[in-house]
C-alpha positions in Angstrom: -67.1 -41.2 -103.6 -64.9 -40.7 -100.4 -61.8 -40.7 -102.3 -63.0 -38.4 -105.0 -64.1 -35.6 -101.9 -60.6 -36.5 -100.1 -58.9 -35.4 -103.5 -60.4 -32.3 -104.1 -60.0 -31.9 -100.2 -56.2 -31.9 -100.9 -56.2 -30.5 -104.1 -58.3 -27.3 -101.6 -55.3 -27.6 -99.3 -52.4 -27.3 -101.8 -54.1 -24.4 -103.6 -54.4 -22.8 -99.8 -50.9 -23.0 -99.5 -49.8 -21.7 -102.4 -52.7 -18.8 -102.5 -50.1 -16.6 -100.6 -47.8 -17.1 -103.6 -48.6 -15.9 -107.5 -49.6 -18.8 -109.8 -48.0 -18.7 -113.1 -48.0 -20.1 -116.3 -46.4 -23.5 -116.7 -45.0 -22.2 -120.3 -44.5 -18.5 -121.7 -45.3 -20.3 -125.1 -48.5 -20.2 -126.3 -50.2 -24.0 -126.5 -49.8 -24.3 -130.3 -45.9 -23.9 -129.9 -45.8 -26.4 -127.1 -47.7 -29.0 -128.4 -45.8 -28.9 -132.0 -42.2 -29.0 -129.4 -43.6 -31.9 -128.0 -44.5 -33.6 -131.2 -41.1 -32.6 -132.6 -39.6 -34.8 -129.5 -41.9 -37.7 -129.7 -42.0 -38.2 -133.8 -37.9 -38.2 -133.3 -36.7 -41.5 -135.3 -34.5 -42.2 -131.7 -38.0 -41.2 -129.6 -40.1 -43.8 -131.9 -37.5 -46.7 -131.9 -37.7 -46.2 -128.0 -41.6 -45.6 -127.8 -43.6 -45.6 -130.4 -46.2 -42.7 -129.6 -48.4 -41.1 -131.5 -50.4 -37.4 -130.8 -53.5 -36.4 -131.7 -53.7 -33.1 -133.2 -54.5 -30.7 -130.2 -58.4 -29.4 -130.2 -60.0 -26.5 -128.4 -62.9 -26.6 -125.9 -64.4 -25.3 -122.9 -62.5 -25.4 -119.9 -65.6 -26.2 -117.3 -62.3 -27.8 -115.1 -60.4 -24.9 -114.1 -62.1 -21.8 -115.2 -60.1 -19.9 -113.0 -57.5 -20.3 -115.3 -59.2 -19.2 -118.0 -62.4 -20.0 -120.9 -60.6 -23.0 -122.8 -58.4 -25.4 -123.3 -57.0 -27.9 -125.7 -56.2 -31.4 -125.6 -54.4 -34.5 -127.6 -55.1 -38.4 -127.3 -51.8 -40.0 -127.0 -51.2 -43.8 -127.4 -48.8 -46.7 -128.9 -48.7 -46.9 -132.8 -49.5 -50.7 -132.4 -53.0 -50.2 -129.9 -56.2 -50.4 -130.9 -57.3 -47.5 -128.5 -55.4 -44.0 -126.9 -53.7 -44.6 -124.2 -55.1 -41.2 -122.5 -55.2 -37.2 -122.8 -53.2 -34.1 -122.1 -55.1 -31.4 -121.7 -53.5 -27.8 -121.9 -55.4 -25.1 -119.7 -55.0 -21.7 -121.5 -55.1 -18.1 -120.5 -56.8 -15.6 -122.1 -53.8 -15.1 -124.4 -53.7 -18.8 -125.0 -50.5 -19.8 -122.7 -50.1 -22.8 -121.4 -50.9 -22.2 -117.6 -51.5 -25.9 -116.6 -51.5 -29.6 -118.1 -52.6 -32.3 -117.3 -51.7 -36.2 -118.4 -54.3 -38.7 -118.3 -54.1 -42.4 -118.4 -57.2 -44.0 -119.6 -55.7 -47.4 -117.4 -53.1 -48.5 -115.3 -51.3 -50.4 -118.1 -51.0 -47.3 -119.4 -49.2 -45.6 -116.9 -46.0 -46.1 -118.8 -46.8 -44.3 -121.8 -48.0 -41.2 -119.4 -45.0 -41.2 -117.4 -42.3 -40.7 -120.4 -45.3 -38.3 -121.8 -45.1 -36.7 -118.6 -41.0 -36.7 -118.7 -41.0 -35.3 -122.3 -43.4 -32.7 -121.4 -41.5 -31.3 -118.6 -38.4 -30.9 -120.3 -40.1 -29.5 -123.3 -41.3 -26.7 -120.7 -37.7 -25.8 -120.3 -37.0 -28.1 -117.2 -34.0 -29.5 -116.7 -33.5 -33.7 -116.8 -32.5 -33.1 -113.1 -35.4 -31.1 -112.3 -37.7 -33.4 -114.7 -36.5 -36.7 -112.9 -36.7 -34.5 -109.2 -40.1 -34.1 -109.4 -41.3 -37.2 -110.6 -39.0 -39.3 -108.3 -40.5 -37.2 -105.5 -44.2 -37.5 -105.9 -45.0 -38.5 -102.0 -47.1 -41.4 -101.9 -50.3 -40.8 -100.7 -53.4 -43.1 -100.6 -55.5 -40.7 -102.3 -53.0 -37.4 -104.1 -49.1 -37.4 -104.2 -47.4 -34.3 -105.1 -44.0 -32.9 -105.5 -42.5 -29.8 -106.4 -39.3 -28.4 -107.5 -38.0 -25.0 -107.6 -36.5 -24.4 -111.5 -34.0 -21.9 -111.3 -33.6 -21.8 -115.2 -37.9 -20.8 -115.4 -37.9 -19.0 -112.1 -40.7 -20.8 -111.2 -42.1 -23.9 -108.4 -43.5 -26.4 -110.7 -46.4 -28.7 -108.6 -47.0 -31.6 -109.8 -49.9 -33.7 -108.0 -51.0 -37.1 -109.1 -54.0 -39.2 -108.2 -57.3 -41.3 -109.4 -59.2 -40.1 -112.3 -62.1 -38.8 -110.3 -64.8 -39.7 -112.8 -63.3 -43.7 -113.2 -62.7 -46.5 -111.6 -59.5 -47.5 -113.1 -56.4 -45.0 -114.5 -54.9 -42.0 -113.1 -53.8 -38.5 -114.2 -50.9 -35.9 -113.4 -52.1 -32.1 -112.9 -49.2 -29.9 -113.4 -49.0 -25.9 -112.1 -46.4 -23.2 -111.5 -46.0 -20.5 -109.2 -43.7 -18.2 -107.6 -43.1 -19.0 -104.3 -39.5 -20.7 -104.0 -39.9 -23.1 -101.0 
Protein backbone atom coordinates (compact mmCIF):
# COMPACT_ATOMS: atom_id res chain seq x y z
CA UNK A 1 0.00 0.00 0.00
CA UNK A 2 2.90 2.45 0.79
CA UNK A 3 4.37 2.11 -2.55
CA UNK A 4 1.14 2.52 -4.40
CA UNK A 5 0.52 6.15 -2.26
CA UNK A 6 4.37 7.00 -2.84
CA UNK A 7 3.47 6.57 -6.75
CA UNK A 8 0.68 8.56 -7.06
CA UNK A 9 2.68 10.96 -4.62
CA UNK A 10 5.15 11.34 -7.55
CA UNK A 11 3.03 10.93 -10.23
CA UNK A 12 1.16 14.46 -8.06
CA UNK A 13 4.64 15.95 -8.19
CA UNK A 14 5.45 15.58 -11.86
CA UNK A 15 2.01 16.69 -12.90
CA UNK A 16 2.84 19.93 -10.43
CA UNK A 17 5.65 20.62 -12.41
CA UNK A 18 4.52 20.47 -15.55
CA UNK A 19 1.01 22.27 -14.62
CA UNK A 20 2.82 25.62 -15.46
CA UNK A 21 3.34 24.11 -18.99
CA UNK A 22 0.31 23.03 -21.63
CA UNK A 23 -0.17 19.25 -21.81
CA UNK A 24 -0.52 18.01 -25.28
CA UNK A 25 -1.39 15.23 -27.18
CA UNK A 26 1.15 12.44 -27.52
CA UNK A 27 -0.05 12.05 -31.38
CA UNK A 28 -2.07 14.49 -33.79
CA UNK A 29 -3.46 11.17 -35.15
CA UNK A 30 -6.44 10.00 -34.04
CA UNK A 31 -6.16 6.35 -32.09
CA UNK A 32 -7.45 4.31 -34.98
CA UNK A 33 -4.51 5.57 -37.30
CA UNK A 34 -2.04 4.91 -34.63
CA UNK A 35 -2.85 1.69 -33.64
CA UNK A 36 -3.18 0.36 -37.43
CA UNK A 37 0.82 2.22 -37.78
CA UNK A 38 1.75 0.27 -35.13
CA UNK A 39 0.36 -2.92 -36.31
CA UNK A 40 1.74 -2.17 -39.79
CA UNK A 41 5.36 -2.15 -37.88
CA UNK A 42 4.91 -5.12 -35.78
CA UNK A 43 3.17 -7.60 -38.49
CA UNK A 44 6.40 -6.56 -40.70
CA UNK A 45 7.91 -10.14 -41.94
CA UNK A 46 11.59 -8.44 -40.55
CA UNK A 47 9.54 -7.29 -37.18
CA UNK A 48 8.00 -10.98 -36.72
CA UNK A 49 11.29 -12.96 -37.54
CA UNK A 50 12.75 -10.59 -34.74
CA UNK A 51 9.73 -10.77 -32.29
CA UNK A 52 6.94 -12.50 -32.97
CA UNK A 53 4.10 -10.15 -31.52
CA UNK A 54 0.72 -10.19 -31.96
CA UNK A 55 -2.12 -7.17 -31.27
CA UNK A 56 -5.31 -7.40 -30.28
CA UNK A 57 -7.71 -5.38 -32.18
CA UNK A 58 -8.01 -2.00 -30.10
CA UNK A 59 -11.56 -1.71 -28.03
CA UNK A 60 -13.20 1.32 -26.60
CA UNK A 61 -14.18 1.96 -22.94
CA UNK A 62 -14.45 4.24 -20.15
CA UNK A 63 -11.53 6.02 -19.14
CA UNK A 64 -12.22 6.05 -15.08
CA UNK A 65 -8.05 6.45 -15.09
CA UNK A 66 -7.40 9.79 -16.41
CA UNK A 67 -10.74 11.54 -17.03
CA UNK A 68 -8.99 14.63 -17.23
CA UNK A 69 -8.00 13.62 -20.42
CA UNK A 70 -11.04 12.89 -21.65
CA UNK A 71 -14.46 10.05 -21.44
CA UNK A 72 -12.60 7.02 -23.15
CA UNK A 73 -10.10 5.12 -24.19
CA UNK A 74 -9.01 2.09 -26.07
CA UNK A 75 -6.80 -0.65 -25.55
CA UNK A 76 -4.87 -3.88 -27.24
CA UNK A 77 -3.48 -7.13 -25.47
CA UNK A 78 -0.19 -7.73 -26.88
CA UNK A 79 1.81 -11.00 -26.47
CA UNK A 80 4.19 -13.66 -28.28
CA UNK A 81 2.54 -15.76 -31.11
CA UNK A 82 3.89 -18.98 -29.25
CA UNK A 83 2.27 -17.94 -25.38
CA UNK A 84 -0.53 -19.27 -24.03
CA UNK A 85 -1.56 -15.89 -22.37
CA UNK A 86 -0.99 -11.69 -23.42
CA UNK A 87 1.84 -10.56 -22.39
CA UNK A 88 0.09 -7.11 -21.23
CA UNK A 89 -2.01 -3.88 -22.55
CA UNK A 90 -1.58 -0.55 -24.09
CA UNK A 91 -4.05 1.54 -23.44
CA UNK A 92 -4.68 4.84 -25.58
CA UNK A 93 -6.26 7.77 -23.54
CA UNK A 94 -8.37 9.85 -26.07
CA UNK A 95 -9.65 13.35 -26.30
CA UNK A 96 -12.82 14.30 -27.09
CA UNK A 97 -11.92 14.21 -30.79
CA UNK A 98 -10.42 10.80 -30.30
CA UNK A 99 -6.41 11.73 -30.29
CA UNK A 100 -4.09 9.93 -28.78
CA UNK A 101 -3.25 12.23 -25.67
CA UNK A 102 -1.47 9.47 -23.54
CA UNK A 103 -0.48 5.60 -23.61
CA UNK A 104 0.23 3.49 -21.56
CA UNK A 105 2.23 -0.12 -21.81
CA UNK A 106 1.47 -2.68 -19.41
CA UNK A 107 3.32 -5.79 -18.55
CA UNK A 108 1.16 -8.38 -17.04
CA UNK A 109 4.83 -9.84 -15.41
CA UNK A 110 8.29 -9.19 -15.21
CA UNK A 111 9.14 -11.86 -17.85
CA UNK A 112 7.39 -9.85 -19.88
CA UNK A 113 9.14 -6.77 -19.69
CA UNK A 114 10.92 -7.56 -22.88
CA UNK A 115 7.99 -7.68 -25.09
CA UNK A 116 6.80 -4.13 -23.43
CA UNK A 117 10.03 -2.53 -23.88
CA UNK A 118 10.39 -3.08 -27.89
CA UNK A 119 6.39 -2.40 -27.74
CA UNK A 120 7.34 0.65 -26.01
CA UNK A 121 10.37 1.38 -28.60
CA UNK A 122 7.97 0.77 -31.66
CA UNK A 123 5.43 2.94 -30.27
CA UNK A 124 7.56 5.97 -29.80
CA UNK A 125 8.87 6.02 -33.07
CA UNK A 126 5.52 5.37 -34.64
CA UNK A 127 4.57 8.73 -32.74
CA UNK A 128 7.04 10.47 -34.91
CA UNK A 129 10.05 10.23 -32.51
CA UNK A 130 13.20 9.83 -33.66
CA UNK A 131 15.48 6.36 -32.86
CA UNK A 132 17.72 8.95 -30.91
CA UNK A 133 15.02 10.50 -29.16
CA UNK A 134 13.20 6.87 -28.75
CA UNK A 135 16.47 5.22 -27.22
CA UNK A 136 17.08 8.93 -25.11
CA UNK A 137 14.23 8.41 -23.20
CA UNK A 138 14.18 5.01 -22.48
CA UNK A 139 17.96 4.81 -21.67
CA UNK A 140 17.23 7.77 -19.30
CA UNK A 141 14.40 6.49 -17.15
CA UNK A 142 16.08 7.50 -13.50
CA UNK A 143 15.93 4.66 -11.37
CA UNK A 144 13.83 5.15 -8.59
CA UNK A 145 12.62 2.61 -5.95
CA UNK A 146 9.06 3.35 -6.51
CA UNK A 147 8.56 5.74 -10.30
CA UNK A 148 11.48 6.49 -12.89
CA UNK A 149 10.86 9.02 -15.40
CA UNK A 150 12.57 10.68 -18.25
CA UNK A 151 11.85 13.04 -20.75
CA UNK A 152 13.12 14.41 -23.97
CA UNK A 153 12.46 17.45 -25.78
CA UNK A 154 11.44 16.23 -29.73
CA UNK A 155 12.33 18.94 -31.88
CA UNK A 156 10.68 17.22 -34.94
CA UNK A 157 6.89 17.06 -32.72
CA UNK A 158 7.67 20.21 -30.86
CA UNK A 159 6.84 18.68 -27.90
CA UNK A 160 8.48 17.09 -24.10
CA UNK A 161 7.52 13.59 -24.20
CA UNK A 162 7.39 12.18 -20.16
CA UNK A 163 7.73 8.96 -19.85
CA UNK A 164 7.36 7.55 -16.14
CA UNK A 165 7.59 3.87 -15.30
CA UNK A 166 6.72 1.96 -12.15
CA UNK A 167 4.64 -1.01 -10.39
CA UNK A 168 1.33 -1.88 -11.57
CA UNK A 169 -0.57 -0.38 -8.68
CA UNK A 170 -3.34 -2.88 -8.59
CA UNK A 171 -0.62 -6.18 -8.64
CA UNK A 172 1.93 -7.54 -7.07
CA UNK A 173 4.04 -8.52 -9.87
CA UNK A 174 4.57 -6.55 -13.52
CA UNK A 175 4.99 -3.04 -14.31
CA UNK A 176 3.74 -0.42 -16.84
CA UNK A 177 5.04 2.75 -18.79
CA UNK A 178 2.64 6.02 -18.74
CA UNK A 179 3.57 8.18 -21.60
CA UNK A 180 2.55 12.23 -21.88
CA UNK A 181 3.45 15.34 -23.82
CA UNK A 182 3.65 18.82 -23.25
CA UNK A 183 5.12 22.01 -24.12
CA UNK A 184 7.47 23.09 -21.94
CA UNK A 185 11.05 22.56 -23.47
CA UNK A 186 13.29 22.00 -20.33
Amino acid sequence: MRKIFLAFLVCFLMAANVASAAMLRVSDDDVQKVVHSIADVIYTEEFQKETPLLLTNAVKFENTELPEIGNTAWGCQYGLKTATAPDGEIVFFVDDEEKVSALKIVAYNEKAGENAVVLLFTTLQTLGLTQADAELLINKLSDDEVLASSFVWSAEKNRCYVLMAGARPQSEDGFQFMLIASDKQN
